[in-house]
C-alpha positions in Angstrom: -65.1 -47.7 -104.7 -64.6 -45.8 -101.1 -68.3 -46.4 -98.7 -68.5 -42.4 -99.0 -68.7 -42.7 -103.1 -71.0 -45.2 -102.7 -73.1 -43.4 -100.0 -72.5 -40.0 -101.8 -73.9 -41.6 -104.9 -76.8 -43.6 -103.7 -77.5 -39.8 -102.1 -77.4 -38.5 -105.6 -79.8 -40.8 -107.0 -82.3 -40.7 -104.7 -82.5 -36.7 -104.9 -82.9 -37.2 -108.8 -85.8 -39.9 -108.0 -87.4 -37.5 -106.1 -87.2 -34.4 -108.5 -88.7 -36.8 -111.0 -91.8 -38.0 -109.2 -92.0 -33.9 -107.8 -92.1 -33.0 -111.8 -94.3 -35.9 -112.6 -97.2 -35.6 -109.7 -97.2 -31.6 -110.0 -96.9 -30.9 -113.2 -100.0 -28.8 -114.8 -101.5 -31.2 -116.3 -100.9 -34.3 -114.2 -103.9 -36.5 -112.9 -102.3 -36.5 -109.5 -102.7 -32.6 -109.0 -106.3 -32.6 -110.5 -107.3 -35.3 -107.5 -105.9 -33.2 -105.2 -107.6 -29.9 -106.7 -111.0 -31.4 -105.6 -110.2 -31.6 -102.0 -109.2 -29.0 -101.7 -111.9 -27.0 -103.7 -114.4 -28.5 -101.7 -112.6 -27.2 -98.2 -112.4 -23.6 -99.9 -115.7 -23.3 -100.8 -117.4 -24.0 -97.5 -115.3 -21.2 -95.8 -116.2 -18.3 -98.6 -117.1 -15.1 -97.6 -119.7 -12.6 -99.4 -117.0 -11.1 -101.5 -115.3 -14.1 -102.8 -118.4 -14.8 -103.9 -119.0 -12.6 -105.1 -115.4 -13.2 -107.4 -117.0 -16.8 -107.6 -119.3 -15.2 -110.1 -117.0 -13.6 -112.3 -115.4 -17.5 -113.0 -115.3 -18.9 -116.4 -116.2 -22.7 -117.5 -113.1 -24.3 -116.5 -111.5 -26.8 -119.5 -108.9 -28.7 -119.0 -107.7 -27.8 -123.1 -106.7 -24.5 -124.1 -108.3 -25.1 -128.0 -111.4 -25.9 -125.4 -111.0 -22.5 -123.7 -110.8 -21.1 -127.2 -114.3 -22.4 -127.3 -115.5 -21.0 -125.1 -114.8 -17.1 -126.1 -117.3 -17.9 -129.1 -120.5 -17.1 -129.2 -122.0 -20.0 -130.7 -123.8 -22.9 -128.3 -122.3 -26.4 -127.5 -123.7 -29.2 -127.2 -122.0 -31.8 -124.8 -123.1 -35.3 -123.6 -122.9 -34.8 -119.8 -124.0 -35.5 -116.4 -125.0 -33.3 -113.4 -123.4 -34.3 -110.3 -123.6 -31.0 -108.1 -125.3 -27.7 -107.5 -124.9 -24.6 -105.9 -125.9 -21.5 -105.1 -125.1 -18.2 -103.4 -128.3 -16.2 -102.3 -128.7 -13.0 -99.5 -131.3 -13.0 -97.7 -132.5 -9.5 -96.4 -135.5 -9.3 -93.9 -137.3 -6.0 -93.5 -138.4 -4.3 -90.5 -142.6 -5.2 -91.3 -141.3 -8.9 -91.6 -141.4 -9.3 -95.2 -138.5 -11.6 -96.5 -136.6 -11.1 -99.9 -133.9 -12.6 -102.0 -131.4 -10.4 -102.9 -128.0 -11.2 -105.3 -129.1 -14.7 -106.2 -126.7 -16.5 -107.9 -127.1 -20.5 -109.1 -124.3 -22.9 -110.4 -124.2 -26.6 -112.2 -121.3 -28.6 -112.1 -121.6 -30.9 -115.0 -119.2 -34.1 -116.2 -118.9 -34.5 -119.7 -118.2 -38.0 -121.0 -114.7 -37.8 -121.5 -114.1 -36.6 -117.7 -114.2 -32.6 -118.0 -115.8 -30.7 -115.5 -117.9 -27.9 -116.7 -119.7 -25.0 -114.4 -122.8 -23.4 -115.7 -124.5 -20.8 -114.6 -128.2 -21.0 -114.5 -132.0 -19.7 -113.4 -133.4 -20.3 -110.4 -135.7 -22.5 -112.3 -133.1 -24.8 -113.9 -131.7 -24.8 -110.8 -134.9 -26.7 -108.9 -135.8 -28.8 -112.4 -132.5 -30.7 -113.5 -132.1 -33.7 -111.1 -128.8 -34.9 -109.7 -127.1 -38.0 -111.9 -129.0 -37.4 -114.5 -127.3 -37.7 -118.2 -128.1 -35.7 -121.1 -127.6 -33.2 -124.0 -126.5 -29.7 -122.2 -126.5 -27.2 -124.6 -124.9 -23.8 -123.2 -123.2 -20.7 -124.4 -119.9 -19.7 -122.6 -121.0 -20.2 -119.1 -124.5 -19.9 -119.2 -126.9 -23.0 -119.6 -129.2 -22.6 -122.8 -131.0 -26.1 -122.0 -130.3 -29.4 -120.7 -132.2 -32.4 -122.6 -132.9 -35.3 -121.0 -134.9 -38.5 -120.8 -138.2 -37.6 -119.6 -137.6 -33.6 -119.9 -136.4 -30.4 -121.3 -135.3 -27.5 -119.0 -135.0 -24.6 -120.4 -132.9 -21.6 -118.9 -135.0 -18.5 -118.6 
C-alpha cells in the first residue's frame, strides 16, 4: 500500500467519523442539542422586543413526544408530578400625565419539570404567579397551556 492510499484513506475515515458524531449530536431528538437549546434560549429571551413577545404568547406547551403534543390539543386536564424551577412574565407599564401608574398587556409564564425530565410552560394569573414558590414539587393540574391548579405540600393555588 502506496503513503497516498494510506493517507487518502485515513482522510476518508475521519470524514465518515465526523458525519457520524454531526448526525449523532444534532439529530432532533439528541440530548446533546437539547443542552445546547437552553443556552441559547436563555440569551434569546433577555434580548426580546415588545413584539416577539408578543409571539411569545401565542407559544404552545412544548413536549418533547408527539403522542404528548397530541395531548395537549384535548380538552381534558392533566395531571403531572412536577416542579417549578422558573417564572416569567411580560408586563407594560403606561404612566399617565396626572401620575397615575397602570399595567397594561400583562402576561405571566411557569416553567415546570415533570419527573421524567420534560419541560412544560404554563401560562397563569397574576396570582398564581406571586403564590407558587420556586423548587417546590407537586400535582399541576393544567389544560393545554393554561394552569388549572398546582397542589402542593402546605397549599393549593388556584388559577383564577
Amino acid at each position: 500500500m502506496t503513503p497516498q492510499l494510506r493517507n487518502l484513506l485515513i482522510l476518508l475515515g475521519a470524514i465518515a467519523v465526523v458525519l457520524i458524531l454531526i448526525i449523532l449530536f444534532f439529530s432532533g431528538n439528541s440530548r446533546f442539542r437539547k443542552f445546547i437549546s437552553i443556552f441559547l434560549d436563555d440569551k434569546s429571551s433577555s434580548t426580546q422586543t415588545s413584539a416577539e413577545s408578543s409571539d411569545r404568547r401565542q407559544r404552545r406547551v412544548n413536549f418533547d413526544d408527539e403522542s404528548e403534543q397530541r395531548r395537549v390539543t384535548s380538552s381534558e386536564p392533566f395531571v403531572e408530578m412536577a416542579t417549578l424551577i422558573q417564572k416569567s412574565d411580560d408586563r407594560m407599564r403606561v404612566i399617565e400625565s396626572t401620575g397615575q401608574t397602570r399595567l397594561v398587556d400583562e402576561y405571566y409564564e411557569l416553567l415546570f419539570i415533570t419527573r421524567k425530565g420534560k419541560r412544560i410552560r404554563i401560562e397563569c394569573s397574576r396570582e398564581a404567579y406571586d403564590k407558587i414558590p420556586f423548587n417546590q414539587q407537586g400535582s399541576l393540574t393544567y389544560k393545554r397551556n393554561r394552569l388549572v391548579k398546582f397542589k402542593y405540600y402546605e397549599d393549593i393555588v388556584y388559577d383564577s
